[in-house]
N, C-alpha and C positions, 0 to 999 in steps of 0.2 A: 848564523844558524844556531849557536850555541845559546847566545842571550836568551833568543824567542822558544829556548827549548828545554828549560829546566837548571837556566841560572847560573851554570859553570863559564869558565873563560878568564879570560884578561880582566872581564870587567865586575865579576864577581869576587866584591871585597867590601871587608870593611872595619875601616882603622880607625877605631874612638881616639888617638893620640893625633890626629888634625883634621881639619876641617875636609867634611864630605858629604856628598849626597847620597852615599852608600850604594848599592850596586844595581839599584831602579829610578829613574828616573833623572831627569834634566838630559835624556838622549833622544833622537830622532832618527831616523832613518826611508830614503827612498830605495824599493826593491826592485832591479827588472832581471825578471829570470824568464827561460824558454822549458820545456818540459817535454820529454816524447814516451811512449810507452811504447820501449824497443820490441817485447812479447808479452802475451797476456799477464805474464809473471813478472815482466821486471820494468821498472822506470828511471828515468836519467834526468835530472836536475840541474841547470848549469846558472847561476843564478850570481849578481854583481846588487852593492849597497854602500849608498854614500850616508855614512853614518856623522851627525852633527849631535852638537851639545848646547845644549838652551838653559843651559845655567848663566845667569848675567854675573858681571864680577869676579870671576874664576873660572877652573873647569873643574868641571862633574869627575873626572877619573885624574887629570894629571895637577899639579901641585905648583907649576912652574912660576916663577916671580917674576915681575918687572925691574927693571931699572930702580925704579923708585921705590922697591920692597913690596908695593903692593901685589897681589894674583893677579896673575897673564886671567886673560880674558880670550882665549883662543877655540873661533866655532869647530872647525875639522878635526872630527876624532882620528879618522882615512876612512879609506874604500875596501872593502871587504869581496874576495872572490871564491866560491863555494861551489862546491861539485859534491852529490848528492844522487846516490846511488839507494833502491827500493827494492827490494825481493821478498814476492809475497810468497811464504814460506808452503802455508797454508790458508784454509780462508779464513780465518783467523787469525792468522800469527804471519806481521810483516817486518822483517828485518833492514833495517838501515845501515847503511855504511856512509859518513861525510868525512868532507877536507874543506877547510876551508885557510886561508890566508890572509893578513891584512896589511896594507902598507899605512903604518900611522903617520898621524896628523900631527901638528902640535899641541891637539888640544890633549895630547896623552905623555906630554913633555914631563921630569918630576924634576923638582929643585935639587937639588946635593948640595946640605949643611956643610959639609968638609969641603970643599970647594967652592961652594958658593955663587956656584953656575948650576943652569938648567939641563937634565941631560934628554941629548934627542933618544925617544922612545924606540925601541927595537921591534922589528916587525912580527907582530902573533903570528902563529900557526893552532890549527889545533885539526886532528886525528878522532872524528866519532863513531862511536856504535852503538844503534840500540834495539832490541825488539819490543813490539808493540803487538800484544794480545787485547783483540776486540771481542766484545760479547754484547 
């Protein structure tokens, strides 16, 4: 929800001190979500996404090495699960509420210099809110 929605998150970054494809692109994603509009005023969003990385020779967001020094090469970023709450305020003015979760992948794995292992990625969360005035 976050990526496709103004750029914040886990995967909004970008560190000129190693190699990256900054916070657009080499990602992919399949969506299946269901949607009900519980009253004329409110909508409910339940929505799952298996997020992959098409960067070849590395990943797009995580840093992790091989064996052999060269960049892990791993497609799973993880599965993302969202719930996605809609109250139209006025006819005009609709207020959102999201959560969403992700259980990562390896492809979000980061090397550690001082140990010199890969470390397993900890799972995002993130808490949104926004209003959206149409005209």
């Amino acid at each position: 929800y976050a990526g496709s929605s103004g750029g914040v998150g886990w995967a909004d970054r970008l560190n000129t001190n190693q190699m990256t494809n900054g916070p657009s692109g080499g990602i992919w994603f399949a969506k299946l979500y269901a949607s009900m509009k519980a009253t004329p005023w409110y909508k409910i969003t339940l929505q799952g996404l298996y997020i992959g990385d098409t960067t070849k020779n590395g990943n797009t967001y995580g840093t992790a090495l091989e064996a052999t020094g060269l960049p892990s090469d791993d497609d799973r970023i993880g599965i993302e699960l969202d719930l996605v709450n809609e109250l139209q305020l006025y006819k005009n003015l609709k207020w959102e509420i999201a959560g969403g979760y992700m259980f990562a992948g390896d492809g979000l794995k980061m090397f550690d210099p001082v140990t010199g292992t890969n470390d397993d990625p900890k799972n995002p969360w993130a808490i949104l809110t926004r209003f959206t005035y149409s005209f």
